[in-house]
C-alpha positions as CSV (number, residue, x, y, z in Angstrom):
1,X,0.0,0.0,0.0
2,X,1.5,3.4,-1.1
3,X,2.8,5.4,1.8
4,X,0.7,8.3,0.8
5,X,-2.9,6.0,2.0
6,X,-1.2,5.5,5.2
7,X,-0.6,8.5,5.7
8,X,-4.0,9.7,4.6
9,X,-5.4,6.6,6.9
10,X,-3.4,8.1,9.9
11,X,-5.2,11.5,8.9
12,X,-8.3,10.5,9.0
13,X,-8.2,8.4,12.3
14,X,-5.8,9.6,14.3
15,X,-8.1,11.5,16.9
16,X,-10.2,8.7,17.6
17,X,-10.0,6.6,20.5
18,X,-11.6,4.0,18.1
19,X,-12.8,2.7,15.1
20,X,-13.8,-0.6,13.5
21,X,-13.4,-2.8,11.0
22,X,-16.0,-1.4,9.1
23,X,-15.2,2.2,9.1
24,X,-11.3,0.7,8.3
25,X,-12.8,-0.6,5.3
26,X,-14.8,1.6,3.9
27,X,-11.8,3.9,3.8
28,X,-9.7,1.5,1.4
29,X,-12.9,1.3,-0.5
30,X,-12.7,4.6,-1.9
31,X,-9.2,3.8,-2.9
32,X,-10.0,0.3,-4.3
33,X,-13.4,-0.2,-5.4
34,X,-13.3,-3.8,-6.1
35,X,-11.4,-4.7,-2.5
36,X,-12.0,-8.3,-1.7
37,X,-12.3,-9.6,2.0
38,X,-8.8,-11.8,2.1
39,X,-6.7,-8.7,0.4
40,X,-8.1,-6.2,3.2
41,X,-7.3,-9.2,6.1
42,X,-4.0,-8.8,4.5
43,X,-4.4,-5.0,4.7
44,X,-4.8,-5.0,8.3
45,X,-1.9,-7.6,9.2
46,X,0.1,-4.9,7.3
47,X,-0.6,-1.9,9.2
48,X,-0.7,-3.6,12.5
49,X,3.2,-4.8,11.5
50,X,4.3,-1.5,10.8
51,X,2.9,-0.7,13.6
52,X,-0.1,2.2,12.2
53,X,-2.6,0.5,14.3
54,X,-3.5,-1.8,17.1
55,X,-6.1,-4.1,18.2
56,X,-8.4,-2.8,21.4
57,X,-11.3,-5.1,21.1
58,X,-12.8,-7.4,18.7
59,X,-12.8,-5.4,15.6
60,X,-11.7,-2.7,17.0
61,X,-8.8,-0.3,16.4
62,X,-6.9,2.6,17.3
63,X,-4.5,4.8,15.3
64,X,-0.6,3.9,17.2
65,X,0.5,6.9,18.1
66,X,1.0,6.1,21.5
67,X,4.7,5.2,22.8
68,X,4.4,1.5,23.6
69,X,4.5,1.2,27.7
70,X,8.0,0.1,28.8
71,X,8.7,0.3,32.3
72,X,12.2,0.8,34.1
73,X,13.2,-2.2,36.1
74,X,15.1,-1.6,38.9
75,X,18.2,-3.8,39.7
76,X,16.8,-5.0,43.0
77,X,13.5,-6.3,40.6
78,X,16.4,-7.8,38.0
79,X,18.4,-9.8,41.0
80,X,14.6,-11.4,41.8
81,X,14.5,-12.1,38.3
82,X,18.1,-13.9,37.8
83,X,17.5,-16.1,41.0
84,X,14.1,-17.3,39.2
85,X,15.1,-17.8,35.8
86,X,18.5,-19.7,37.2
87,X,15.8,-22.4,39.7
88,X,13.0,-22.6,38.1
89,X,12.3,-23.5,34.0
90,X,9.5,-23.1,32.3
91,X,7.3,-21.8,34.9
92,X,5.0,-18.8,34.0
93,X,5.6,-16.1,36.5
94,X,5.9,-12.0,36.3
95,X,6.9,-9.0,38.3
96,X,6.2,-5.3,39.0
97,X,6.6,-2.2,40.4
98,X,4.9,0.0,42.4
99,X,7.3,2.8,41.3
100,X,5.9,2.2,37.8
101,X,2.9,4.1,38.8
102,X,4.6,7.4,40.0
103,X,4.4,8.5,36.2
104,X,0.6,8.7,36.5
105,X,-0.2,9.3,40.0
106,X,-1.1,12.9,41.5
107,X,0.9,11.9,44.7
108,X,4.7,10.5,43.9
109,X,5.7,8.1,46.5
110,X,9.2,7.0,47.5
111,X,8.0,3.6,48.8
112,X,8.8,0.4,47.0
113,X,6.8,-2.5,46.5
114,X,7.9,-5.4,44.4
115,X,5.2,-8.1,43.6
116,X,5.8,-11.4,42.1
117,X,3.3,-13.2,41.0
118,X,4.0,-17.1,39.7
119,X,1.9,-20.1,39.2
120,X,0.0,-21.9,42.4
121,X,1.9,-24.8,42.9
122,X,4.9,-22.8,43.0
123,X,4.2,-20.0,45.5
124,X,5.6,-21.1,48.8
125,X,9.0,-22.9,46.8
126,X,9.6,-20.1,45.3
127,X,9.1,-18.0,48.4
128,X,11.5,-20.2,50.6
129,X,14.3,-20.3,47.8
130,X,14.0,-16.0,47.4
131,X,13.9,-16.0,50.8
132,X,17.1,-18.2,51.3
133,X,18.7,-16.6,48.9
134,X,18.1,-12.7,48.5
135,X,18.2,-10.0,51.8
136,X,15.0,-8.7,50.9
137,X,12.1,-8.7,52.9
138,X,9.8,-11.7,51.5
139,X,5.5,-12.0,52.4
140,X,3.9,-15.0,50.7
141,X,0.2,-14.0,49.8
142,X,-0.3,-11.6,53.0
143,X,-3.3,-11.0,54.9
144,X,-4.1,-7.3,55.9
145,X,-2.7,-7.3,59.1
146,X,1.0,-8.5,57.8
147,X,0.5,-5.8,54.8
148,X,-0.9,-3.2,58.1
149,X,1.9,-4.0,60.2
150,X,4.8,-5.6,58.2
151,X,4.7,-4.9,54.6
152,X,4.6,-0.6,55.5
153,X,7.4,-1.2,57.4
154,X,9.7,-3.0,55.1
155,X,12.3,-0.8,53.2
156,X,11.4,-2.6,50.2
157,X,9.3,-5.2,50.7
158,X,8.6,-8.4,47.9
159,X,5.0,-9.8,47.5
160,X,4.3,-12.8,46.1
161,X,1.5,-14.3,45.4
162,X,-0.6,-16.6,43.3
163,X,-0.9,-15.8,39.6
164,X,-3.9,-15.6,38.3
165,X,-4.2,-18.6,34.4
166,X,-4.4,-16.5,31.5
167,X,-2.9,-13.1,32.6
168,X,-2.1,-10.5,30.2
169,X,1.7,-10.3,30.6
170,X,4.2,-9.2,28.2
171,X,8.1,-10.4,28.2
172,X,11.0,-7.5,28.0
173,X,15.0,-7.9,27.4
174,X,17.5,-7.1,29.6
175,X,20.8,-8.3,28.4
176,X,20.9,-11.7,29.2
177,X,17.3,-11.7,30.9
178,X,13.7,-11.7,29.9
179,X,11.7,-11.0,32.4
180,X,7.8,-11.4,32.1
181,X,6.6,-8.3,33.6
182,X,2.6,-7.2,34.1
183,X,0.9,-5.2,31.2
184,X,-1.1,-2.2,32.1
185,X,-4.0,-4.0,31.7
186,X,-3.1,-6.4,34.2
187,X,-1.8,-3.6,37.1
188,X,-5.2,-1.7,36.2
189,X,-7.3,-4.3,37.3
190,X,-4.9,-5.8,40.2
191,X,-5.0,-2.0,41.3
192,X,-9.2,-2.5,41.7
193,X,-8.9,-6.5,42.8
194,X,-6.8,-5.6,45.7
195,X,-7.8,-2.9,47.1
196,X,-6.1,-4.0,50.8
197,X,-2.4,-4.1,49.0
198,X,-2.9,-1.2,47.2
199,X,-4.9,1.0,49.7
200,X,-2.7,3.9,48.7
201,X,-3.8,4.2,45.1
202,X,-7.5,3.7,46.0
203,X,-9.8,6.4,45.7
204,X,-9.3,9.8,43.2
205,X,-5.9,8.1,42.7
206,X,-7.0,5.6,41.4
207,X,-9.3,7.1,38.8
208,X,-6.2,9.3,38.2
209,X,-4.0,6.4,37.1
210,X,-6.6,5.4,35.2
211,X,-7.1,8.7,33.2
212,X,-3.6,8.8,32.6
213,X,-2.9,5.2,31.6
214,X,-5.5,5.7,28.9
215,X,-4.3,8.9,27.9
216,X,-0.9,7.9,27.3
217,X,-1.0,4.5,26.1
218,X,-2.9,2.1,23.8
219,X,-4.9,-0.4,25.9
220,X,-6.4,-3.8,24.9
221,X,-9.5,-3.6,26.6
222,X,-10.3,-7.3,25.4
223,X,-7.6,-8.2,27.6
224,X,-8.3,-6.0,30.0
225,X,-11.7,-7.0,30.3
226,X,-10.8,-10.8,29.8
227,X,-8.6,-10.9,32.9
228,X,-11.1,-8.3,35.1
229,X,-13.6,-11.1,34.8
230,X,-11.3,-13.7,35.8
231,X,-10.3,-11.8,38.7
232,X,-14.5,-11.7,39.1
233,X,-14.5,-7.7,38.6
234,X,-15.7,-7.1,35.1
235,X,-19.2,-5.5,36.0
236,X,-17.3,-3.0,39.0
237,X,-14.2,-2.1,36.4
238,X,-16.6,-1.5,33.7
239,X,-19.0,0.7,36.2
240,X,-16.1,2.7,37.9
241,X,-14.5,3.4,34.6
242,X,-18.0,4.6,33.0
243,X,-18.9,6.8,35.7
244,X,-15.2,8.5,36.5
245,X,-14.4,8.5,33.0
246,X,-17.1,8.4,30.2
247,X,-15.0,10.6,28.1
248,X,-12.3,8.4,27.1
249,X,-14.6,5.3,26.4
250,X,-17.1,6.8,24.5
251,X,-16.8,5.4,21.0
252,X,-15.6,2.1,22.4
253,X,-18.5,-0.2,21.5
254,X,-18.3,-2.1,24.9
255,X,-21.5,-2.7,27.7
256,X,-20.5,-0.5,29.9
């Protein structure tokens, strides 16, 4: 496709927060009348390579201008990851920051949090060998008098807890590491799930990180969605979002 439609495609989109598959093809239309079905799949696979669009729901798509999220991992976060990836293969596990939410948070905090989320059956292993091997401060799944009394205390304190099958989680490089880390969509809805770990970003800050995630980046809200309702807080997530911030969801074709 000439550079000139994509441009003229990026034109015509680009302040949307959505369209769909339909509006995406009557566009090509009035360049080639006689488009068939297969050549505009093959349309779309192309734009979504060169990265001029992105999938946000079934059928539905958004112009990429947004900077793809990449957090900073701290080198405290990369020794966790090293001790993991050198014990234990093949497991599906992933980590985060609380520091990753200072860039959209109205209050900045210096506290640290690390969480560390891995599969059921390897929760408590992985906690004793962490705990063996790194001087951290280590609380396997904790109640809300250990994250009251304990985990506010703690310099930096490591979470870890069960992962929930099926989380959206995406996998960065750092030098010799990957290391699975939580997508947005994941840390939006773990910031509503567990309100007790996160009591600090409840509240106006949380519809604040919110805002600002959605503002910034390019969210898969199948995804999001998908893992709010195996996390058994689709309906509350859809309802806080559509009555703190209509705005930004208004052409997405969701039930809200």
């Amino acid at each position: 496709m000439p550079k000139v439609i994509e441009n003229r495609l990026i034109e015509a989109f680009k302040g949307r927060s959505s369209f769909d598959r339909d509006e995406l093809f009557h566009f090509y239309s009035d360049y080639e009348p006689d488009l068939k079905e297969s050549t505009f799949s093959w349309r779309i696979y192309d734009l979504k390579k060169k990265d001029i669009i992105k999938t946000i729901g079934r059928g539905l798509y958004v112009i990429s201008y947004k900077p793809k999220y990449k957090p900073n991992i701290a080198e405290s976060t990369l020794k966790i990851i090293r001790k993991i990836n050198d014990r234990y293969e093949d497991i599906t596990y992933c980590v985060w920051e609380n520091q990753w939410l200072n860039e959209f948070t109205q209050h900045q905090t210096s506290n640290r949090m690390i969480v560390v989320e891995v599969e059921k059956e390897f929760t408590e292993s992985l906690y004793y060998y962490l705990n063996d091997s790194l001087r951290m401060d280590f609380f396997l799944n904790p109640d809300e008098k250990e994250i009251e009394y304990y985990i506010s205390e703690s310099e930096v304190p490591v979470v870890i807890k069960r992962l929930v099958t099926r989380a959206p989680i995406s996998k960065l490089r750092d030098k010799k590491n990957t290391v699975p880390v939580a997508t947005l969509e994941k840390i939006m809805v773990d910031l509503f799930a567990d309100e007790n770990l996160f009591h600090f970003y409840q509240g106006s800050e949380l519809v604040n990180i919110y805002e600002k995630i959605l503002e910034r980046y390019s969210i898969n809200f199948t995804k999001l969605f998908s893992y709010a309702k195996r996390r058994k807080k689709e309906q509350e997530i859809k309802q806080f979002m559509n009555n703190h911030i209509p705005n930004i969801l208004e052409d997405i074709h969701l039930m809200l």
